[in-house]
C-alpha positions as CSV (number, residue, x, y, z in Angstrom):
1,X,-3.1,-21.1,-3.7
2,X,-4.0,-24.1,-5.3
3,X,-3.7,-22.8,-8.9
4,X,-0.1,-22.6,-7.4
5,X,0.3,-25.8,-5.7
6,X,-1.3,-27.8,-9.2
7,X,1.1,-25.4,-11.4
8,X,4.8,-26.3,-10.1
9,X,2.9,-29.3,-8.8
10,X,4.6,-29.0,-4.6
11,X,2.1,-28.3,-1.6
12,X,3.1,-24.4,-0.1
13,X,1.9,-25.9,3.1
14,X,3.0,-29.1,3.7
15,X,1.3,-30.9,6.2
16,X,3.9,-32.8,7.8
17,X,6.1,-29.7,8.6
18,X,3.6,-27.2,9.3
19,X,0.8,-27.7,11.9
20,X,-1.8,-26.4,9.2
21,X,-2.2,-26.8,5.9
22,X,-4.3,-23.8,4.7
23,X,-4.8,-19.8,5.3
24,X,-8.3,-19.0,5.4
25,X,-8.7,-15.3,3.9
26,X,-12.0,-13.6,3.6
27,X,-12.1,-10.7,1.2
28,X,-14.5,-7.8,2.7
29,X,-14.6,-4.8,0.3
30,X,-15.2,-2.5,3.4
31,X,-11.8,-2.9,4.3
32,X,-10.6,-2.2,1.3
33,X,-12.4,0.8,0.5
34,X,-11.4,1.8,4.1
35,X,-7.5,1.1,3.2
36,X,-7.5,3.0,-0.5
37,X,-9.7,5.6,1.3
38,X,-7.4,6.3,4.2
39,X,-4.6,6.1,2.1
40,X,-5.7,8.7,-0.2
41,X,-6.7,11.3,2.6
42,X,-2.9,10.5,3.9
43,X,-1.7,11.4,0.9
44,X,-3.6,14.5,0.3
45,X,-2.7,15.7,4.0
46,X,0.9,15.1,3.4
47,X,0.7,17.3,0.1
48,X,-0.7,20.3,2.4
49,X,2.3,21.7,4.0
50,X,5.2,21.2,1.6
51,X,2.8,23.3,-1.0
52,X,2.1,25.7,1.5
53,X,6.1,26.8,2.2
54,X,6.2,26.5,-1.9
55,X,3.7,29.1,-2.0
56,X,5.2,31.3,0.6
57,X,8.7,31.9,-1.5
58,X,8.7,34.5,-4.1
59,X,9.5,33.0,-7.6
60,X,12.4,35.9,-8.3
61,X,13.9,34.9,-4.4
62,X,14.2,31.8,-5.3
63,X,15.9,32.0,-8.7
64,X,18.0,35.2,-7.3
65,X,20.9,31.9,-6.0
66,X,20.7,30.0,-8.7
């Protein structure tokens, strides 16, 4: 944020309108590996049952309409 604030040379905080004049963040990998983890089992899972009912439909059924 300050990399910011020097660049266009404005506080994003300013500390007469907001009460403070930081965000504290800490960074813990766990959590991230958690999020991309859990995001990638949830997007496996959600692959499951749409390529089930694909494989249930003959190919020659399906084109028969087309």
């Amino acid at each position: 944020m300050s990399a910011v604030e020097s660049l266009f040379g404005m506080q994003v905080f300013d500390p007469e309108v907001y009460f403070i004049s930081q965000l504290p963040s800490v960074l813990l990998w766990q959590d991230v590996l958690l999020i991309c983890g859990t995001a990638l089992l949830l997007s496996f899972v959600a692959t499951l049952y749409p390529a089930y009912r694909a494989a249930q439909i003959e190919p020659a059924e399906a084109l028969r309409y087309e």
